[in-house]
C-alpha positions as CSV (number, residue, x, y, z in Angstrom):
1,X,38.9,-10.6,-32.2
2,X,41.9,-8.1,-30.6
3,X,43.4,-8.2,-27.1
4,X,40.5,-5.3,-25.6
5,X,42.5,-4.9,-22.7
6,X,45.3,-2.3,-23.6
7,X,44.2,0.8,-24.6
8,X,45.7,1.4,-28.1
9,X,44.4,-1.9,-29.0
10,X,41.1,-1.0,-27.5
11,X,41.1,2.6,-29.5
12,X,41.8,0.4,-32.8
13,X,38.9,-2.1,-32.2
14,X,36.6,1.1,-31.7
15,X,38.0,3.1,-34.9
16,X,35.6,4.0,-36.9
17,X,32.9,2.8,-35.2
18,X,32.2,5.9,-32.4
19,X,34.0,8.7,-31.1
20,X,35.9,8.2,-28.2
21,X,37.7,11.0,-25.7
22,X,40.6,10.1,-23.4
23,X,40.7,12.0,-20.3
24,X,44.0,12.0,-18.4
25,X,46.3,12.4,-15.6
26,X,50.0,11.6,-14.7
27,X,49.5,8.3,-13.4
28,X,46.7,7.2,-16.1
29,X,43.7,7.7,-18.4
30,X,39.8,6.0,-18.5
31,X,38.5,5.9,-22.7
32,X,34.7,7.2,-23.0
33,X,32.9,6.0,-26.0
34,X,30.1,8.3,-27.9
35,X,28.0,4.8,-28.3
36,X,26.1,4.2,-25.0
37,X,28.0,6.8,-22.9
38,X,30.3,4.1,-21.7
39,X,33.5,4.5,-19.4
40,X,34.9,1.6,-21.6
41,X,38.4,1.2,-19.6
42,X,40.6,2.7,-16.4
43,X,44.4,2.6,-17.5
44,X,46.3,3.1,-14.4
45,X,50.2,3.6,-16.3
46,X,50.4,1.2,-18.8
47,X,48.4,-1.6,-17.0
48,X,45.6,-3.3,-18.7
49,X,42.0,-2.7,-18.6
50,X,40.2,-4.1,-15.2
51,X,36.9,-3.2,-17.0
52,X,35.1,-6.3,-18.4
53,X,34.8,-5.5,-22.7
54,X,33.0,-7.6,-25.0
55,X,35.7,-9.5,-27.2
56,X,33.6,-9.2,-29.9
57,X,33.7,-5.4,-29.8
58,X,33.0,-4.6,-33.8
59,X,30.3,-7.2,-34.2
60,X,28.3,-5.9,-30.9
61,X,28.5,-1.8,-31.9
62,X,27.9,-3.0,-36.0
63,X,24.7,-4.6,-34.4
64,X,23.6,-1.6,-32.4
65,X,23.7,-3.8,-29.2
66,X,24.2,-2.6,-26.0
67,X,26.6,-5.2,-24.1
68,X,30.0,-3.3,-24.9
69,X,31.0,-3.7,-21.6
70,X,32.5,-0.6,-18.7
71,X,30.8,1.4,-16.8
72,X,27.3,2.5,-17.7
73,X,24.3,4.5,-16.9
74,X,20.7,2.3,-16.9
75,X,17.1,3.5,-14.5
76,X,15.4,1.6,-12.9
77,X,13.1,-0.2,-11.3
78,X,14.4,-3.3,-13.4
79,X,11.1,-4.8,-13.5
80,X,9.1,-2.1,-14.9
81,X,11.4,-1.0,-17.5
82,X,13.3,-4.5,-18.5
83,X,10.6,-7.3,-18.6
84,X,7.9,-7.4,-21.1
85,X,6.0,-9.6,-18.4
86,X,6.8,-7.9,-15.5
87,X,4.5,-9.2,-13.7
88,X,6.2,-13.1,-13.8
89,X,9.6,-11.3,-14.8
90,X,10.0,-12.9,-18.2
91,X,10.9,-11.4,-21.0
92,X,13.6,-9.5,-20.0
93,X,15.2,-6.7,-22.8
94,X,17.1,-3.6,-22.8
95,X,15.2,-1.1,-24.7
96,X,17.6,0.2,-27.5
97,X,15.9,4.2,-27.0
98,X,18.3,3.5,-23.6
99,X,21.2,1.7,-24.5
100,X,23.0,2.0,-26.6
101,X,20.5,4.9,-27.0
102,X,21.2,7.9,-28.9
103,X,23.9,9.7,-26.7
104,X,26.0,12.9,-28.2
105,X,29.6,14.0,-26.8
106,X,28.3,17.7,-26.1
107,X,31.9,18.8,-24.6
108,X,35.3,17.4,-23.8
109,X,39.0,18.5,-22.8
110,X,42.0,16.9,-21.6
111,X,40.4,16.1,-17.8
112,X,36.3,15.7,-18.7
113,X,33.7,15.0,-21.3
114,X,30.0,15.6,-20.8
115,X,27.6,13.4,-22.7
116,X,23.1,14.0,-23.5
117,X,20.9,11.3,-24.7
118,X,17.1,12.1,-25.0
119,X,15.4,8.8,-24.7
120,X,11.4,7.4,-25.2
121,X,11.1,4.5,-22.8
122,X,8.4,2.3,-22.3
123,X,7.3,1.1,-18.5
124,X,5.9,-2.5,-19.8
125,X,3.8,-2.1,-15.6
126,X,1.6,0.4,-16.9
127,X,1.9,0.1,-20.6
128,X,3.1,3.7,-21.0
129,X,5.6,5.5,-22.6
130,X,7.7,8.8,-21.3
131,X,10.5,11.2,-22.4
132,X,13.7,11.2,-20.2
133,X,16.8,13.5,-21.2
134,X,19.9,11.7,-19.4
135,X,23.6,13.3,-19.1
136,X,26.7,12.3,-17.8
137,X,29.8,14.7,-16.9
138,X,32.9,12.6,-16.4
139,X,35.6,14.3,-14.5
140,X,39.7,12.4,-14.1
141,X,41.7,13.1,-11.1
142,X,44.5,11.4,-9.1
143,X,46.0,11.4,-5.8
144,X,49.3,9.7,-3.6
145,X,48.0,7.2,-2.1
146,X,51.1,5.0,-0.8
147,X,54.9,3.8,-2.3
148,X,54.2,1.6,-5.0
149,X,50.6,1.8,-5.3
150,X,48.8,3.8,-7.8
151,X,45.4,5.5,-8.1
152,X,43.0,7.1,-11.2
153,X,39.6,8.3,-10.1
154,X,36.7,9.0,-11.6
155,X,34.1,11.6,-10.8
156,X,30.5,11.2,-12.1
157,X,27.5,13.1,-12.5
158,X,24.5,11.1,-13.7
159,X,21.4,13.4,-14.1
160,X,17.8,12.9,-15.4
161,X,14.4,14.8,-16.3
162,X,11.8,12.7,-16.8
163,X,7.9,13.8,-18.5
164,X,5.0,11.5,-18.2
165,X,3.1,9.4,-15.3
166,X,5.9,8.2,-13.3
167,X,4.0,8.3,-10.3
168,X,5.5,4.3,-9.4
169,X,8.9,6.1,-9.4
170,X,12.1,5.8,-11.3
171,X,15.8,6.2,-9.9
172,X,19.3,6.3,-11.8
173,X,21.4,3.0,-11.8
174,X,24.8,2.9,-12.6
175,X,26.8,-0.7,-13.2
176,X,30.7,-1.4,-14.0
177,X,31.2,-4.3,-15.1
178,X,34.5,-6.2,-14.0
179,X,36.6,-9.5,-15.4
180,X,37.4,-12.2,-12.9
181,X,41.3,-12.7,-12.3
182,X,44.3,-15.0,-13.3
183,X,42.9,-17.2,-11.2
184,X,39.3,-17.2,-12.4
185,X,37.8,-15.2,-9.6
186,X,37.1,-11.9,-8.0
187,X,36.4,-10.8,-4.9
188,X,32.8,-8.2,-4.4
189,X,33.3,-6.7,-1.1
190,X,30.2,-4.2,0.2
191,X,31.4,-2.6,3.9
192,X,28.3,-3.0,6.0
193,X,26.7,-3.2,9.4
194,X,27.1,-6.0,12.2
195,X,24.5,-8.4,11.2
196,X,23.4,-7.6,7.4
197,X,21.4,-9.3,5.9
198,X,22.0,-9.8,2.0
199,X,19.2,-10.1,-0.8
200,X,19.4,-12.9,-2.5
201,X,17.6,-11.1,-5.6
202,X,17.7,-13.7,-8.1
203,X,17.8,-17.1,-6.0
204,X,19.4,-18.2,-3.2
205,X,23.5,-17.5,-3.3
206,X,25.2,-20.6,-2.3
207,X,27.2,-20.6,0.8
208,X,30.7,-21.2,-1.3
209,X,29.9,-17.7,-3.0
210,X,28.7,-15.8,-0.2
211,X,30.3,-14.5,2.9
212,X,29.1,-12.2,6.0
213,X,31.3,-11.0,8.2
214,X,31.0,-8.8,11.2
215,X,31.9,-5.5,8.8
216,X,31.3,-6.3,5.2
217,X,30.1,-9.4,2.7
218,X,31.9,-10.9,0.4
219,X,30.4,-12.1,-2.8
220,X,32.5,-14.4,-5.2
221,X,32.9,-13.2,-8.8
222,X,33.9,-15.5,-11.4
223,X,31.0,-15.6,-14.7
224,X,30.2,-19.2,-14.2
225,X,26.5,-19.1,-13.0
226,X,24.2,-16.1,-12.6
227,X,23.7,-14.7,-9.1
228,X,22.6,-11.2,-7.5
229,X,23.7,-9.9,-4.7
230,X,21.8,-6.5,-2.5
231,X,22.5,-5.1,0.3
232,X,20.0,-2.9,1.9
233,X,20.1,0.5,2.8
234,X,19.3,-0.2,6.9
235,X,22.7,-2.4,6.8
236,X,24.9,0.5,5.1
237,X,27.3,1.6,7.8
238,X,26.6,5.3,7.2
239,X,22.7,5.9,6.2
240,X,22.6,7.5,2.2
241,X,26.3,6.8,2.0
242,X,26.8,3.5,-0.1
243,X,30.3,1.9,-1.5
244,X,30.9,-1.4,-3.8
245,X,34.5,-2.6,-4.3
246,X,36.0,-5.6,-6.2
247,X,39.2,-7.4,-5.6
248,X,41.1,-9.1,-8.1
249,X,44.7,-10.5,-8.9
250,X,45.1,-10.5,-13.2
251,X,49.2,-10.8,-12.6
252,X,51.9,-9.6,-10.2
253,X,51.6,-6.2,-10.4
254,X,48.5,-5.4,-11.7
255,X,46.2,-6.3,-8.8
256,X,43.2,-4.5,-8.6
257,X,40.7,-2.7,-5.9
258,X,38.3,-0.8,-7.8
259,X,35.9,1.3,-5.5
260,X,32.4,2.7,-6.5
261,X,31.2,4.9,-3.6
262,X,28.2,7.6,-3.3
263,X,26.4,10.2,-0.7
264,X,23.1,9.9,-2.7
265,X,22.0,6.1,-1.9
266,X,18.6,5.5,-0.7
267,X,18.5,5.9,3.2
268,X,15.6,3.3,3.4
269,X,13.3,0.5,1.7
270,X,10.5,3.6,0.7
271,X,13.3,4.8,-1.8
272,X,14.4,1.8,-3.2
273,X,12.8,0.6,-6.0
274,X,14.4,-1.9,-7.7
275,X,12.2,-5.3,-5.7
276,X,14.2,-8.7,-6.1
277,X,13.1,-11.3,-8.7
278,X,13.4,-14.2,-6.3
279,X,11.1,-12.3,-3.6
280,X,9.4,-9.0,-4.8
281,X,7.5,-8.7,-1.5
282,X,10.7,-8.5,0.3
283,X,13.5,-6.1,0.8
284,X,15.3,-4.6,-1.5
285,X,19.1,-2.9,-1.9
286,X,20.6,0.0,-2.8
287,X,24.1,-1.8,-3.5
288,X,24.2,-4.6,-6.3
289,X,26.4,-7.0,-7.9
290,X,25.8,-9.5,-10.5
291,X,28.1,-12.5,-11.7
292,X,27.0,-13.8,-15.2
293,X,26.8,-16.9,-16.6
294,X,30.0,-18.6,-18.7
295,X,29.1,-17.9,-22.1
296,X,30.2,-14.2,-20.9
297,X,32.1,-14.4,-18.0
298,X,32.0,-10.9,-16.1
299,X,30.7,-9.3,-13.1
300,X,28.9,-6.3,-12.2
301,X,29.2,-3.9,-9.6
302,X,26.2,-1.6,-9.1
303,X,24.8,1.6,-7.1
304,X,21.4,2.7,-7.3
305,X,20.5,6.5,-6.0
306,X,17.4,7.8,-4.4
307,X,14.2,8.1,-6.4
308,X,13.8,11.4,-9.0
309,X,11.3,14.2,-7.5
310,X,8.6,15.8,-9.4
311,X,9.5,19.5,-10.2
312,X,5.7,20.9,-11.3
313,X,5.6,18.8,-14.4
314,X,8.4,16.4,-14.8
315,X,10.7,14.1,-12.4
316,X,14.1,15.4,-11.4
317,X,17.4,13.5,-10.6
318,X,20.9,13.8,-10.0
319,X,23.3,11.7,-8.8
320,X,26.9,12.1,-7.6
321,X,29.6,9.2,-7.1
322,X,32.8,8.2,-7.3
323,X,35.0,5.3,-9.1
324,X,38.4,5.0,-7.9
325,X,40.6,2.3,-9.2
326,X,44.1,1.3,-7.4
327,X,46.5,-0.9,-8.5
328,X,49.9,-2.7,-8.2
329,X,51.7,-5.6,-6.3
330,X,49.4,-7.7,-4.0
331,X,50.7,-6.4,-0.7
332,X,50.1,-2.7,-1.2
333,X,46.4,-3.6,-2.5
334,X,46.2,-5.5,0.3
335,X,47.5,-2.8,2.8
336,X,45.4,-0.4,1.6
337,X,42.4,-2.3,1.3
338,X,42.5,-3.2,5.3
339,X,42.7,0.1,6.0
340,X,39.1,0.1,4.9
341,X,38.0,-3.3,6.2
342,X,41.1,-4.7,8.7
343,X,39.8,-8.5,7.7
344,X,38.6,-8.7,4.7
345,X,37.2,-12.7,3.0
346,X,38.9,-12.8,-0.3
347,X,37.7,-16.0,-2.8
């Protein structure tokens, strides 16, 4: 297994297996892969990855699975399209028509790629099968942001037509997923209302992983026992404008804040549609985060978008959003991070 977390020895684990793009600016690059449309890493200068990758790169693209690690594009409801039971939430898969899916580079320059993927999927609820085409167009940019701190930002467009009987609904999902630090832990922090409420969507997150303060929750990430966090729409601060960010320390200066942020959430429970595991009558969120278990050790941080609209025959969706990763020493990530929430709880 190679070190995955530098870029050059991240583009020789993936030689030969899919074609890769870098896109680029002055203060750093992001590596998309061809196989399952994947922002595989954020470079800011010559820091390392903050992206979670598989260590066992080769062996998971030689056996067309989709776990590679990044930031990728899923639908959802979960339930419907991921559990063979759905109805008792057992049997949980990723349909391989999805990811790692069948996903061409159509275009690509120094600053963007664009990606298509026609995909069959099945929704296990009904039993039926439909045609979605999927895209993605990547964009790189940068921006000052303060003395020693440095910034590379992503915009995405995730888009979707979708044929068949959909009338239960379907939405695009996107997920990063993140390593915990040097100190074997990150920090999730979702900017809310006074008095949210989070979902507990697999079981009830213990009090020594969960925080709720007055202006955002806090939600420990550190892929040693699985847990899901939501956050409903009703306690965003700014109705159909969601944001996810993670803080983490990996060593002096290459502290983290990575940022996922949208204008396109859901503005209420009727268009979200991904129902929690633990509670499926209850409510549900349009901002996510997962922390795995220890035999992979990563986390996730998520944003689901409002619910594709039927055009005459077919289901339409688009979906805009931004990922925006700064880094270097711990004060300036610090400094700029209050400016966004003044107190923040850090695990």
């Amino acid at each position: 297994m190679s070190d995955v977390r530098q870029r050059e020895s991240l583009l020789s684990a993936l030689e030969g297996l899919t074609k890769t793009v870098i896109v680029k600016t002055d203060t750093g690059s992001a590596l998309v892969t061809e196989y399952g449309a994947r922002i595989l890493g954020v470079f800011v200068g010559d820091r390392q990855n903050p992206f979670w990758v598989a260590e066992n790169l080769r062996g998971v693209i030689d056996g067309g699975e989709w776990n590679i690690g990044g930031n990728r594009l899923w639908v959802s409801p979960e339930r419907r399209f991921y559990y063979r039971k759905p109805e008792i939430f057992e049997g949980w898969l990723c349909q391989s028509s999805l990811d790692p899916g069948g996903w061409s580079i159509i275009n690509s320059n120094e600053k963007s790629v664009s990606l298509e993927s026609e995909v069959v999927l099945e929704d296990f609820a009904s039993q039926t099968k439909f045609n979605i085409s999927l895209s993605r167009q990547i964009s790189i940019h940068s921006m000052h942001v303060r003395r020693d701190l440095e910034h590379v930002g992503l915009r995405i467009r995730d888009a979707m037509v979708a044929r068949g009987d959909l009338g239960n609904g379907v939405n695009l999902w996107s997920l990063t997923q993140v390593r915990p630090g040097e100190s074997r832990s990150g920090t999730v922090i979702v900017p809310t209302r006074r008095g949210a409420k989070p979902i507990h969507y697999f079981g009830k997150i213990p009090g020594d992983r969960l925080r709720v303060s007055s202006d955002h929750v806090s939600f420990k990430i550190d892929g040693n026992a699985i847990y899901k966090l939501g956050i409903a729409p009703e306690d965003v601060p700014q109705p159909g404008c969601s944001r996810i960010m993670y803080y983490v320390e990996h060593a002096k200066n290459e502290v983290f804040l990575i940022s996922m942020k949208t204008m396109m959430a859901p503005v209420s429970q009727e268009e979200c549609l991904d129902v929690a595991k633990a509670d499926p009558a209850g409510p549900k969120g349009c901002v996510q985060s997962y922390n795995s278990g220890s035999d992979l050790c990563f986390g996730e941080i998520e944003l689901h978008f409002k619910p594709a609209v039927r055009v005459k025959d077919s289901f339409v969706s688009y979906a805009d959003y931004d990922i925006d990763v700064f880094a270097g020493k711990r004060g300036e990530v610090l400094r700029f991070l209050k400016k966004i929430i003044p107190k923040p709880f850090l695990f």
